[in-house]
C-alpha positions in Angstrom: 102.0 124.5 119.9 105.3 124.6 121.5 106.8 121.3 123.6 103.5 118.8 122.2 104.3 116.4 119.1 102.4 117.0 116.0 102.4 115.7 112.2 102.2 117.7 109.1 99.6 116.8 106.9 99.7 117.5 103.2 97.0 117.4 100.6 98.0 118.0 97.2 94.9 117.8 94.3 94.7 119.2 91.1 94.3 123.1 91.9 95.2 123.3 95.4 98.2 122.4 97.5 97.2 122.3 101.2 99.3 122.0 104.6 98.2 121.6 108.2 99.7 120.8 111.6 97.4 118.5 113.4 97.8 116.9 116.9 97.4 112.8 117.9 93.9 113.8 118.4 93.1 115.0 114.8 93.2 118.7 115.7 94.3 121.3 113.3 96.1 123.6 115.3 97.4 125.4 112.1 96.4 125.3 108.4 96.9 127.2 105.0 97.1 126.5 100.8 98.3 127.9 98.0 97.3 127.6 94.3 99.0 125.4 91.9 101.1 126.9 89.0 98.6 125.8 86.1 100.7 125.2 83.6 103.8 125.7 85.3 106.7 123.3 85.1 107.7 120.3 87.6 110.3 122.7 89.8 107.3 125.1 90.0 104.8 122.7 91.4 107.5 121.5 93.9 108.8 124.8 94.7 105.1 125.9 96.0 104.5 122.8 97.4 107.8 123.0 99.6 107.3 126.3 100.7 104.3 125.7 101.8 105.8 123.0 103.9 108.7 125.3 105.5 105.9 127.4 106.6 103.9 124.3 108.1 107.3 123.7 110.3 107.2 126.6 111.5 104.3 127.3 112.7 104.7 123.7 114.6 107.5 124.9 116.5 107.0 121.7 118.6 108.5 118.0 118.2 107.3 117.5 114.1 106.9 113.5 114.4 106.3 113.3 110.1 104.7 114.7 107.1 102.2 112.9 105.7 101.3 113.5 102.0 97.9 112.8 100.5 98.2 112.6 96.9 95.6 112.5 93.6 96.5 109.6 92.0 98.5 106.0 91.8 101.3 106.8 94.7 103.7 103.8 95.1 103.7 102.3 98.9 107.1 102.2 100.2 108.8 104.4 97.8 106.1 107.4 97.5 106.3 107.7 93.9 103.6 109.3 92.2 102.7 107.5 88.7 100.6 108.9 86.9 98.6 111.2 89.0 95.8 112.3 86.3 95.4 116.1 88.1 99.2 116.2 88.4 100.6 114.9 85.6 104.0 117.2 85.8 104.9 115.7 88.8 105.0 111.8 87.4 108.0 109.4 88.6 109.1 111.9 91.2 109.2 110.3 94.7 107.7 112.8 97.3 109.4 110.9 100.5 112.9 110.3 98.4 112.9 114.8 98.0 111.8 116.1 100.9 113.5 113.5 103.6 116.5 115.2 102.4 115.0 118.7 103.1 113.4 118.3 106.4 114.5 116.6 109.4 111.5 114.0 109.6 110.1 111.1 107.7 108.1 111.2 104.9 105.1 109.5 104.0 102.9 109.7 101.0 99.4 107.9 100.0 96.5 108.2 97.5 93.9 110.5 98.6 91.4 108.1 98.3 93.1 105.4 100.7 93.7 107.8 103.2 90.7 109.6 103.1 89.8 106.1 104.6 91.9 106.1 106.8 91.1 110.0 107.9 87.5 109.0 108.4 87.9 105.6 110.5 90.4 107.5 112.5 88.7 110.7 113.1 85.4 110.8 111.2 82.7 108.5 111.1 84.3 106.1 112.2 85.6 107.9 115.4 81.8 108.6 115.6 80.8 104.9 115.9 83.3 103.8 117.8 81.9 106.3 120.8 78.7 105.0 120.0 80.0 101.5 121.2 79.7 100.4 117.7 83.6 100.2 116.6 84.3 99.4 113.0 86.3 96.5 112.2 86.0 97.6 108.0 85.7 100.7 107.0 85.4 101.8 102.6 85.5 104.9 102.3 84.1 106.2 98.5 84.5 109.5 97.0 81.9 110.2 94.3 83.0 113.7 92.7 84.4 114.7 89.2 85.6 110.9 89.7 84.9 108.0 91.9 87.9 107.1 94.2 87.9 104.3 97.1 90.0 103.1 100.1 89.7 100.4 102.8 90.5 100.1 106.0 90.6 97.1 107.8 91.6 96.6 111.2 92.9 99.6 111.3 95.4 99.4 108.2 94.7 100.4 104.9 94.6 97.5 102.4 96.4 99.0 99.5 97.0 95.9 97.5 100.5 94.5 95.5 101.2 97.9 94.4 99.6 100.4 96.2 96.6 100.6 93.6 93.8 98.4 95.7 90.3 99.7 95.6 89.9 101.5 92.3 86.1 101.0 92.7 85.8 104.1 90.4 86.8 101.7 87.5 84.6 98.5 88.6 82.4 97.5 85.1 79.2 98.0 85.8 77.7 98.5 81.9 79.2 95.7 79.9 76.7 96.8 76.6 77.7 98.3 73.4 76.1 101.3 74.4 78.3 102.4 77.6 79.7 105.1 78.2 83.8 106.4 77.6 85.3 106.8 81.0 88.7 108.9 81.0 90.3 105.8 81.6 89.9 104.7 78.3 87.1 102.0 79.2 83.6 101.8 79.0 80.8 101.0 81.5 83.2 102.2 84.7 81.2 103.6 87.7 83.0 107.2 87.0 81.4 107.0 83.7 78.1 106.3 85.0 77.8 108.2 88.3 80.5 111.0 88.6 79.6 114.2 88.8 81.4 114.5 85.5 79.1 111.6 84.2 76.0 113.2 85.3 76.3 116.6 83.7 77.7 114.4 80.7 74.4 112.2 80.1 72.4 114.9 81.2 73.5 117.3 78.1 73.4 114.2 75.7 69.8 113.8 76.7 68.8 117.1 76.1 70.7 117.4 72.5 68.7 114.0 71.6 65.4 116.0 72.4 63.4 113.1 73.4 62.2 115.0 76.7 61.6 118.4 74.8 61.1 120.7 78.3 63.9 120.2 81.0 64.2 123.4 83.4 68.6 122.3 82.4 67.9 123.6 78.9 67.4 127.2 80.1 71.0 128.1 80.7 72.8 126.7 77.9 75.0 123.6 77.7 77.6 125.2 79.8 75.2 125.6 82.6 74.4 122.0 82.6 76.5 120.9 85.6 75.7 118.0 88.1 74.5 120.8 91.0 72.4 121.8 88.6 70.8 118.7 88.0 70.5 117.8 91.3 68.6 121.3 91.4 66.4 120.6 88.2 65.8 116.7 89.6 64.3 118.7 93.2 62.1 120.6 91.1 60.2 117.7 89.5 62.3 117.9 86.0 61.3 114.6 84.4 65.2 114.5 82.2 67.0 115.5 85.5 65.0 112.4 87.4 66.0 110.3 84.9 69.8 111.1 84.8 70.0 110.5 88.6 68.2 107.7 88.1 70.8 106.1 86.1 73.7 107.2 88.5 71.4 105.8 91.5 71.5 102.7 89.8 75.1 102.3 88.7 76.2 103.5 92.5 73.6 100.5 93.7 75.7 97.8 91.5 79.4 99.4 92.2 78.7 99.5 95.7 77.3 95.9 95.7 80.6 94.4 94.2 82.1 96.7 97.2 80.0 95.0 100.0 80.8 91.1 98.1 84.3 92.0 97.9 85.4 93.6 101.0 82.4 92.7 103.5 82.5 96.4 105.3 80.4 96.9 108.2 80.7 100.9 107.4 80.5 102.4 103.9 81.6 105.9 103.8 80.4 108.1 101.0 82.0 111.7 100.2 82.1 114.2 97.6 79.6 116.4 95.8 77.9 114.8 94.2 77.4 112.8 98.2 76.0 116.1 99.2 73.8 116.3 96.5 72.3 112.5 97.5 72.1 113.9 100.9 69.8 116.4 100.2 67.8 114.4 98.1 67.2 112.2 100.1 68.6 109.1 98.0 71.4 107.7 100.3 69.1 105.1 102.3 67.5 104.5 98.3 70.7 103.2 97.6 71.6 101.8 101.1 68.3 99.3 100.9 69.5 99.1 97.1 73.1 97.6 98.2 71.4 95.0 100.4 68.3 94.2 98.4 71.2 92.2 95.9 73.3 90.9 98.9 73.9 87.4 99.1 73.0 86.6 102.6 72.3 88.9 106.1 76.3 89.0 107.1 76.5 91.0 103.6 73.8 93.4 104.6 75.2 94.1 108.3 76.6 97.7 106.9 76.2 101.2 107.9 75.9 103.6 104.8 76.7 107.4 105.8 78.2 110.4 104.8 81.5 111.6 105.5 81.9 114.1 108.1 85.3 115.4 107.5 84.5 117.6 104.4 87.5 119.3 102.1 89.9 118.3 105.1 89.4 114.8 104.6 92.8 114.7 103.0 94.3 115.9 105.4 93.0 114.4 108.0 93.9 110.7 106.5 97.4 112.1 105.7 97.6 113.2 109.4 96.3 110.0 110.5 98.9 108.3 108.2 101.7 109.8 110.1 100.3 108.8 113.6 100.1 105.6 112.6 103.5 105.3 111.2 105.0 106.7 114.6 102.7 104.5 116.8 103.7 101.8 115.1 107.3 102.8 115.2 107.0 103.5 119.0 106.1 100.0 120.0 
């Protein structure tokens, strides 16, 4: 790795704290994580975090160009403050660039994982896939659809963040505006997330089977704490009428979030990720909700979208926080 500039990419979620050195091209030439202290107090969490970092250096041994920090959670643009973060709640007000630009000899960048997930799959995912293809993409949304829903934009290349760094919440988009919606976590009813998470869907799927009105479910024969969104997936493939109808409704509510998506931002590439992504994948459901999406658009320029899954997998984060970097110091190099 010696004598070639790199970036050091940071992903930092709720149980895991990841690092890797990756090159202009998106390669990881190095990578490692270490577990959160649960529990454990703010200088704790830094402490791993920053060591893990030192190590990172290290091993790059070459010109390190910038770290780039993907974080869970509302991060503040220009002053990479973390408000907020719902995984990392110990760590709220501190600014990530403001610490560790006094620590290491680079710049410091840090972004929502969501955004840069975006921007780690227009850069070096599917949307590096298209543009080989001849088909470059001019706007990219990239949706995570997990224990939450997350989004991101890219557009021309940059990611729209909004006036403070908060753009694209589609996890949070009203989609149920009855009496009868769902809670979300973020204190609202009718959100996507509480609809079509993979929180959401073990959620509705254990209310239905407490009501009783479909009396034989395969989900009821390992107990409520069995009952988790793989598992309906699972119970769904085997013909289980309650399971059907549970991914029926988050089929649905992805159909209307993603349709506000496609009105608001016009993409010509949606992105999806996550598990519960996987678990659509295998179903079989993703061009359901693809012909879903445009069946409600308002004219043919709204339909003109690509619906696919994202390629980059767990290193998404990293990926979009490497591709933050490169951007940064492109941009800087003009």
């Amino acid at each position: 790795m010696a004598n070639q500039q790199v970036a050091i990419a940071m992903d930092w979620g709720g149980t895991w704290v990841r690092a890797a050195v990756v090159d202009h091209q998106g390669k990881f030439l190095w990578q490692s994580r270490q577990p959160n202290p649960q529990g454990g107090t703010k200088a704790e969490y830094l402490k791993v975090a920053s060591d893990l970092l030192k190590v990172a250096m290290g091993e790059a041994s070459g010109d390190v160009v910038g770290i780039g920090v993907a974080a869970a959670g509302p991060v503040g643009a220009s002053t990479g403050t973390l408000h907020q973060p719902p995984n990392l709640q110990v760590l709220n007000g501190v600014s990530l660039k403001s610490l560790w630009e006094k620590t290491f000899p680079c710049p410091v960048w840090v972004g929502n994982d969501a955004n840069l997930a975006a921007l780690g799959e227009f850069h070096f995912g599917a949307g590096k896939d298209a543009a080989s293809q001849g088909k470059p993409v001019t706007t990219l949304f990239y949706m995570t659809v997990s224990t939450g829903v997350g989004g991101g934009v890219v557009d021309h290349g940059s990611i729209f963040l909004g006036a403070h760094g908060v753009a694209a919440e589609v996890g949070h988009i009203t989609i149920d505006p009855s009496d009868s919606a769902s809670l979300c976590q973020c204190g609202n009813t009718g959100c996507l997330e509480a609809t079509a998470s993979g929180t959401a869907i073990a959620k509705t799927a254990r209310e239905r089977l407490a009501d009783g009105r479909i009396p034989v479910s395969l989900l009821a024969d390992g107990g409520e704490t069995a009952v988790t969104a793989e598992a309906v997936f699972d119970a769904a493939a085997k013909g289980d009428p309650l399971a059907e109808q549970v991914l029926e409704r988050a089929v649905q509510g992805l159909i209307l979030g993603l349709n506000n998506v496609v009105h608001l931002f016009n993409p010509d590439m949606i992105v999806l990720g996550g598990g519960v992504t996987v678990g659509l994948v295998k179903s079989g459901l993703l061009d359901r909700i693809h012909q879903g999406v445009q069946g409600r658009a308002m004219s043919e320029l709204h339909k003109e979208f690509q619906l696919v899954p994202a390629q980059l997998g767990d290193s998404v984060g990293l990926a979009g926080a490497a591709a933050m970097v490169w951007d940064q110091f492109d941009a800087s190099s003009r």
